[in-house]
N, C-alpha and C positions, 0 to 999 in steps of 0.2 A: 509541573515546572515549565514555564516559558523561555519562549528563547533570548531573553537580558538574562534571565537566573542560570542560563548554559553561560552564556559569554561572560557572566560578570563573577563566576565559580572562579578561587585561587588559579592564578595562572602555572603554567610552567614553564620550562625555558624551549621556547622552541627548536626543533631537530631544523638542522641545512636543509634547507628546501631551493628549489631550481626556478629561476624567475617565473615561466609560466603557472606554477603555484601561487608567488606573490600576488601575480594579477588575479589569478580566479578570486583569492580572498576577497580581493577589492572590489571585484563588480558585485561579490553575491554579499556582503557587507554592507559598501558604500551608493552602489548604483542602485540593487533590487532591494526593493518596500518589500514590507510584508505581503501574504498572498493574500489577506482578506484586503487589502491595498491593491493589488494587482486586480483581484477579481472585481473593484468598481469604477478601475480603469479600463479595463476589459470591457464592462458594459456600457461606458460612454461610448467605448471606438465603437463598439458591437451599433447600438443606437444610431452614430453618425454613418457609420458604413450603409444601414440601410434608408437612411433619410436621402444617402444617395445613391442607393444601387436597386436599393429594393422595391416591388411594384404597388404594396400596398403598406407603403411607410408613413402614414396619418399620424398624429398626434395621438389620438385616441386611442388608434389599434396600437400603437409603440405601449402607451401605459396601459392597457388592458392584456396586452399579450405579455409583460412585463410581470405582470399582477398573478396573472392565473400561473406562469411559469415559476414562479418565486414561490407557492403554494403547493403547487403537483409535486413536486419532486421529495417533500417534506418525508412522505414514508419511506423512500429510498433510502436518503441519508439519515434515518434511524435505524435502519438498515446496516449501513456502511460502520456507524458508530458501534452497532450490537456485533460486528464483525472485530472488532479492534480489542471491544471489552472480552468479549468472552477469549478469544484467542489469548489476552492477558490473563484471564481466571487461570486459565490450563496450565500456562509457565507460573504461574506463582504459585501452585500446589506444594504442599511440601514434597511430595514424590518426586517432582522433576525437580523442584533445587536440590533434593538431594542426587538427583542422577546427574544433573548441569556438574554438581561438584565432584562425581565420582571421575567423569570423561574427562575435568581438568586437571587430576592430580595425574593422570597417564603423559602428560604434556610435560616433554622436558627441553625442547627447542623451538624456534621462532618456526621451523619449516613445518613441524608436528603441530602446531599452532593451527595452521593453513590447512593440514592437510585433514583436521579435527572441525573445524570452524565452517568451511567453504561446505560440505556434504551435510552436516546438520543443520547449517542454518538455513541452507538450500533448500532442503526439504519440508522443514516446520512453515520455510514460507510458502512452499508450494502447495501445502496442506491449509496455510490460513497465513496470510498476510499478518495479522497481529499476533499472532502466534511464531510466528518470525523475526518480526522486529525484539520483540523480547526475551526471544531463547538467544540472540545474535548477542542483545547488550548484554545480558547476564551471565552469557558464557565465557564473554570477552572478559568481564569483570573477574570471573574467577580462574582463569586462566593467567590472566598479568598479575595475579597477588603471589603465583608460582613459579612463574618463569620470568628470567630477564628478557622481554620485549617490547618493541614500541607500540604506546598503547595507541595512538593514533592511526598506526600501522593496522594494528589489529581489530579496530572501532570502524576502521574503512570497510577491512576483510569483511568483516560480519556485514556490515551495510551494502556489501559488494553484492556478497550471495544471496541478501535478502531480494537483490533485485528484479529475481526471476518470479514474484511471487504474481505479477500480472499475468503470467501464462501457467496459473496455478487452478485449483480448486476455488478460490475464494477470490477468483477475476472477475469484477464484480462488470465488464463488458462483457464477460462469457456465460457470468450466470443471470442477468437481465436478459439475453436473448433467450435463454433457455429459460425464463420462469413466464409460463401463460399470466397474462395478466397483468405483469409488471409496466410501472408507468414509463421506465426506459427501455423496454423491449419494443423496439424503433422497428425491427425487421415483422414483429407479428402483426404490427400496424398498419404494417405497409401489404405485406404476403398472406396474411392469416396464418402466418407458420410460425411455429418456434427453431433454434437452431441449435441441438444437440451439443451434448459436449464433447459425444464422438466427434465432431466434426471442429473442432476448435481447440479446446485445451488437450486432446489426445488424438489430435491428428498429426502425423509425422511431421510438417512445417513447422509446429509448436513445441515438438517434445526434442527435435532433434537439435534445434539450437540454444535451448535451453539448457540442456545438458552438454553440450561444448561449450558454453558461458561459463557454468560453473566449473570444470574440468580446465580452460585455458586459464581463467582468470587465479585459480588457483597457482600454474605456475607462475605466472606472471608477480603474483603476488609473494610467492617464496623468492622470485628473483629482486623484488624493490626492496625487502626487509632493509633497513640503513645499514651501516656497520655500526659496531660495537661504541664506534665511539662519539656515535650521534644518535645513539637511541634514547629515548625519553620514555623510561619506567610508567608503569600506572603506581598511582601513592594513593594511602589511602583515605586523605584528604579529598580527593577527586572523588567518592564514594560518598562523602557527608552529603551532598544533594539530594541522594535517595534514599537519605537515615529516615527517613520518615513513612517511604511505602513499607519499611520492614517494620513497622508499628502498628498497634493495633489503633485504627482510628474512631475504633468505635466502641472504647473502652465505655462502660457503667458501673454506675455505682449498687446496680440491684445484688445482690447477694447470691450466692452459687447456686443456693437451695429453691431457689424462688422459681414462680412458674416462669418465669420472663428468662431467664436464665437457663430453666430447663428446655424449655422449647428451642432457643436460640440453637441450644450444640443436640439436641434430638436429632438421630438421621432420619426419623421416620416424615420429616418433612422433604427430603433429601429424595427420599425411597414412594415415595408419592410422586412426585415431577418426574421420577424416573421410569416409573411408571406407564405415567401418562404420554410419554414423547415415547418411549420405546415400542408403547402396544400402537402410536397412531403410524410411526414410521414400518411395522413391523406390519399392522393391515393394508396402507398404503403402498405400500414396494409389493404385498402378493397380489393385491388386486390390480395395479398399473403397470408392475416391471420396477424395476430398481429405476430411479431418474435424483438425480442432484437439481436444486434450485438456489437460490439467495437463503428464502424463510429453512428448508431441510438443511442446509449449511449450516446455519445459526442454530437450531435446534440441537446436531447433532454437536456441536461444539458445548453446547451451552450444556447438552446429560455427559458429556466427558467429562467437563468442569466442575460441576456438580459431584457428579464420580469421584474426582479427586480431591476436592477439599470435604467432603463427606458432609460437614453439617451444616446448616442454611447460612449460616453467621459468619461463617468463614468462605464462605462464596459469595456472601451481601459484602464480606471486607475486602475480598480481591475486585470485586467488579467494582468500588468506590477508588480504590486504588488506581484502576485502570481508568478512572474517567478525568484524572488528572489528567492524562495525556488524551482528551476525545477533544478539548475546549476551542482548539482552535477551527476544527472540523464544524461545527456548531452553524456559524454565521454563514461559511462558504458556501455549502451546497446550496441555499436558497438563493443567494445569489449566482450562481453557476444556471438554477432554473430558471429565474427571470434572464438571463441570457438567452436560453433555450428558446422559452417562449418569445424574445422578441424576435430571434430569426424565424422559427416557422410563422407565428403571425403574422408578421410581413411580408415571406416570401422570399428572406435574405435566403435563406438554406438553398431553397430551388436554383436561385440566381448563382451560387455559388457553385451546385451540382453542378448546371449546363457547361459552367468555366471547367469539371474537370473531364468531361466529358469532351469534350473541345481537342484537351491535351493528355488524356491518357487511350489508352487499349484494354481490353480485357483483362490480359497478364501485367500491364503493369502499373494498373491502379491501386491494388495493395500496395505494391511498394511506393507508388505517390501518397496513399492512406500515411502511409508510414514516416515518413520525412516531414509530413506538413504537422503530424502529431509530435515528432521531436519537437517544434518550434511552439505549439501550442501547451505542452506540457510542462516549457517554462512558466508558463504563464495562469497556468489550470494543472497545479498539482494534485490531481487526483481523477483517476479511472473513472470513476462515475459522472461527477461534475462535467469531466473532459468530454466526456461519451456523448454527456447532454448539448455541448455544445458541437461537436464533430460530427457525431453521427448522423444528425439532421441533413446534412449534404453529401458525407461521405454512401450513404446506403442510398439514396434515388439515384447516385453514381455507378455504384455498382451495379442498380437494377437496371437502368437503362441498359450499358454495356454488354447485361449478362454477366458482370465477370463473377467471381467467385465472394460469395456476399460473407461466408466464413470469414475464409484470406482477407476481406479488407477488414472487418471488424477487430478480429485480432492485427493485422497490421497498427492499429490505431493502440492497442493493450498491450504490442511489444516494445512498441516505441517508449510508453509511460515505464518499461524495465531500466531502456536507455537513459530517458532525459530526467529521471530521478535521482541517477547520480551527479547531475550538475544543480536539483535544485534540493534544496534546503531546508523544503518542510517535511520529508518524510525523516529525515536523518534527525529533527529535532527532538521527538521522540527517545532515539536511539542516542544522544548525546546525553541528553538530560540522565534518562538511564545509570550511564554509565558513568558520566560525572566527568566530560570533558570538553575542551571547545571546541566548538564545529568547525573553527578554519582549518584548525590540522587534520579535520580529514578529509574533507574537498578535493585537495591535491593527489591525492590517492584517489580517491574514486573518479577523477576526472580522465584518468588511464581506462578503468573500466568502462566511462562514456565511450571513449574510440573502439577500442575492442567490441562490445557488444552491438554498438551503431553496424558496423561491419557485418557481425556472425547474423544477426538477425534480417538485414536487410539480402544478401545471398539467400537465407534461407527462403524465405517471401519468395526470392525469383526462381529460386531453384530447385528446392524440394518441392515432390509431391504433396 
């Protein structure tokens, strides 16, 4: 589902909302294009910026550096995509809808909502970004078929705590630095080094604000619930939008008995793949050490998912399901690499390092990382894309400096927690989902923009 099929879903009557809501509706509405719109306006500024700042901004090298960047990045963002799907295989198993539905009959208040919502979905995202966004819709969903709450209310919560999932397992800046070989692993390029995850996703600066995100924002969010007499129910109308992934799409007409049919629900196709990934992760971790990458993330998602929908046919119909929501993803990152590539081919990146080097310190160029990435993540929804185009400048910044090449990279992956609640494509997903419009929950998540802009930027300066 696309986001007109979000917006133009049966409306409801909207809850009071406080002017500064009004307006956000209206710039992310009226003012911001689509991002695949955004990202080829981004590459015109990109373009013009270096025709005038950059040292070797030629015609040729613009559209050659253009060319080869639009084309490198391709295995990433199938990458990114294999990251979304299979994290969706896992929440559509029958075992976890039925566990989604066991956690939400325990919920008998808007506060028990919050205090159910924020810790679970927190975690599935920290464990897999797609694996978050869809345990947040789906729980949301069966949680308001239970209780009287606003579903907007609770459609934000889940999108709240989804948004820690950039300083999770499946931060796809955290795990490019750490997979040798990768074509956005910008630091092994530069150092010959990769950069752990000890030193990033489970280093105290990462873990400690992350978990007062979820923890603050939860009260916070028990404190905004409306009253009674402005809340706006989930119905179960607002559900017809995803009458369709609850079908099988891949009904035939072959008969039960037939080989085509037999193999389909066989697990021993199932029991083979599982196999295969558990004996190669299972030689690999005793010969190397235990290490996480991008490819061992997807693997180990991909034999859980497996695991739980037990037979091929119903993992070929959850990940078809899941590609409904990949399409937007498709076009962007290619373009996000011809970005890439025309700043390093020109020399913008460098030119742009020296500027921050000019105006930062050692200690406080992560948190410059960090602020100039709010403003870019409007514009470049998404961690890897963003990475490609950031991290070109932001890490010859750090190198020079010395400062801490961790700290700035994840400075650039916290910010993408922050400025995802103001923009719009991640939460598209999550509406479609759940079957309701995105204006009403901007307004709510734009409190968590301030809040975490805060927690995360203290942290950068202050924790170890």
């Amino acid at each position: 589902m696309n986001k007109r099929d979000v917006d133009s879903s049966p409306a409801t009557p909207p809850a009071r909302r406080p002017g500064v809501v009004a307006g956000l509706v209206y710039v992310f509405e009226q003012v911001m294009p689509d991002p695949f719109v955004l990202s080829i306006g981004l590459t015109l500024v990109v373009s013009l910026l270096a025709v005038a700042f950059a040292p070797h901004a030629s015609l040729p090298v613009i559209l050659t550096s253009w060319y080869g960047g639009t084309f490198a990045i391709l295995g990433f963002a199938l990458q990114m995509i294999l990251i979304l799907a299979t994290g969706y295989a896992i929440a559509d198993a029958p075992v976890i809808q039925r566990g989604l539905r066991a956690l939400a009959s325990r919920v008998q208040t808007p506060a028990r909502a919050a205090l159910l919502v924020f810790p679970i979905v927190a975690l599935a995202a920290w464990l897999n970004w797609g694996l978050g966004l869809i345990v947040g819709a789906l729980l949301s969903r069966e949680i308001a078929r239970r209780v009287k709450v606003d579903f907007a209310w609770l459609v934000a919560g889940s999108y709240s705590a989804w948004s820690v999932c950039n300083s999770g397992l499946s931060s796809s800046i955290a795990l490019s630095q750490a997979s040798h070989g990768n074509a956005l692993n910008l630091v092994e390029k530069a150092t010959g080094h990769v950069v752990p995850l000890s030193t990033t996703v489970f280093a105290p600066f990462v873990i400690v604000p992350t978990v007062l995100v979820v923890v603050v924002m939860t009260a916070i969010f028990i404190w905004m619930h409306p009253k009674a007499e402005h809340v706006v129910p989930f119905t179960e109308t607002q559900g017809e939008g995803n009458a369709s992934a609850d079908a099988d799409p891949h009904a035939r007409g072959a008969a039960p008995s037939s080989f085509a049919a037999r193999a389909e629900q066989s697990m021993l196709g199932t029991l083979f793949l599982l196999l295969l990934g558990v004996g190669y992760l299972a030689m690999t971790w005793h010969d190397k050490g235990f290490e996480l990458d991008i490819n061992t993330t997807i693997l180990i998602f991909l034999l859980v998912g497996l695991a739980l929908q037990r037979t091929p046919i119903a993992y070929a119909d959850a990940i078809r399901r899941a590609a409904r929501q990949t399409g937007s993803m498709l076009l962007q990152y290619p373009v996000y690499g011809g970005i890439m590539g025309i700043m390093t081919g020109t020399g913008l990146a460098s030119t742009i390092a020296k500027t921050f080097v000019a105006i930062a310190t050692p200690v406080t160029l992560p948190v410059w990382s960090f602020l100039s990435s709010l403003i870019i993540t409007l514009l470049i929804p998404s961690a890897g894309g963003h990475w490609a185009v950031q991290g070109p400048f932001v890490l010859p910044a750090a190198l020079s400096l010395h400062a801490s090449v961790p700290r700035t990279a994840m400075g650039v992956a916290m910010a993408e927690n922050v400025s995802n609640m103001l923009q719009p494509f991640w939460a598209v997903p999550v509406v479609a989902i759940a079957g309701i419009r995105i204006q009403r929950v901007l307004g709510y998540t734009a409190v968590t923009f301030v809040v975490s802009l805060v927690i995360y930027a203290l942290a950068l300066w202050l924790v170890p």
